[in-house]
N, C-alpha and C positions, 0 to 999 in steps of 0.2 A: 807161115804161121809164127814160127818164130821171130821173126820181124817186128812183128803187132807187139807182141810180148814184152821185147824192149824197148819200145816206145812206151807201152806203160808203163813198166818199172818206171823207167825215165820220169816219167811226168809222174809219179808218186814218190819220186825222190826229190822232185823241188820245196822248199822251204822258203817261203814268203813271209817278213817279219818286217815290223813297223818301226821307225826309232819313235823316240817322244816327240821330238818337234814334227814328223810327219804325222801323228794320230792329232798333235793339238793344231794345225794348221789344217786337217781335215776338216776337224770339226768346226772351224769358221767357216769352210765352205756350204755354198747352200744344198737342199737335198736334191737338187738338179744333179749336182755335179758328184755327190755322195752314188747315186746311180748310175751315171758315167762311168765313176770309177771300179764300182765293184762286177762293172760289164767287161771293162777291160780287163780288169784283174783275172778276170775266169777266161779271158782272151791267151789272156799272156802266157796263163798255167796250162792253155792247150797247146802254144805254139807263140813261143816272146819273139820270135822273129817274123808274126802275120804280120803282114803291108801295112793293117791298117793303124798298127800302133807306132809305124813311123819311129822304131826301135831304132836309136845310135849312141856313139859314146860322145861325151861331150868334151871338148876342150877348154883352155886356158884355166883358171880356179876349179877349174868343177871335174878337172882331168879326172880320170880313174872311172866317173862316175856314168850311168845313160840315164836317158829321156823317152818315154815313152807318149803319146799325146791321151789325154782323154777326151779334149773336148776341141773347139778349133785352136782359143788361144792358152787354155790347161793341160799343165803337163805334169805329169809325176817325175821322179828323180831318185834313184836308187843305184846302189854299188851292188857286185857280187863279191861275194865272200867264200872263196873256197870254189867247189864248182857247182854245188847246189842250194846256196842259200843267197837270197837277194832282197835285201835291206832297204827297205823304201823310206829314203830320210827327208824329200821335201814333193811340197805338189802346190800347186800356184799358175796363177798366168805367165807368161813370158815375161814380162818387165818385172812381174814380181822377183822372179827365178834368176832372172841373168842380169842382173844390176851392178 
């Protein structure tokens, strides 16, 4: 019972924040992918490491930072800050992102 208990706290202690070029790079995305995103979003705040968000950290320029996918070829892009806050600063296709 105790267990369950810290698993909640836990996932009531995550802090999901936007920079500005990720909310204005959202918003040119179409409402396809605006739905994508806020399915993953509630994915990641139950569990950032499910399979299906293909969670890892990324290298060379983008070191520090991970990738999560939304769509096949859309990916979000965010750092962690501290141990509970995670900063979603870009979201794009692949060639958009890694250029």
């Amino acid at each position: 019972m105790a267990q369950g208990g810290n698993k909640e706290r836990e996932r009531l202690a995550m802090t999901i924040r936007y920079s500005r070029r990720f909310v204005k790079q959202l918003a040119k995305q179409p409402p396809k992918i605006h739905l994508a995103f806020y399915v993953r979003i509630e994915l990641f705040m139950a569990n950032p490491f499910d399979p299906i968000l293909r969670n890892h950290p990324l290298q060379g320029k983008l070191k520090g930072m991970y990738s999560i996918n939304i769509t096949g070829d859309v990916r979000a892009i965010y750092e962690v800050i501290g141990d509970e806050v995670y900063v979603y600063e870009m979201i794009g296709t692949h060639s958009q992102l890694y250029k």
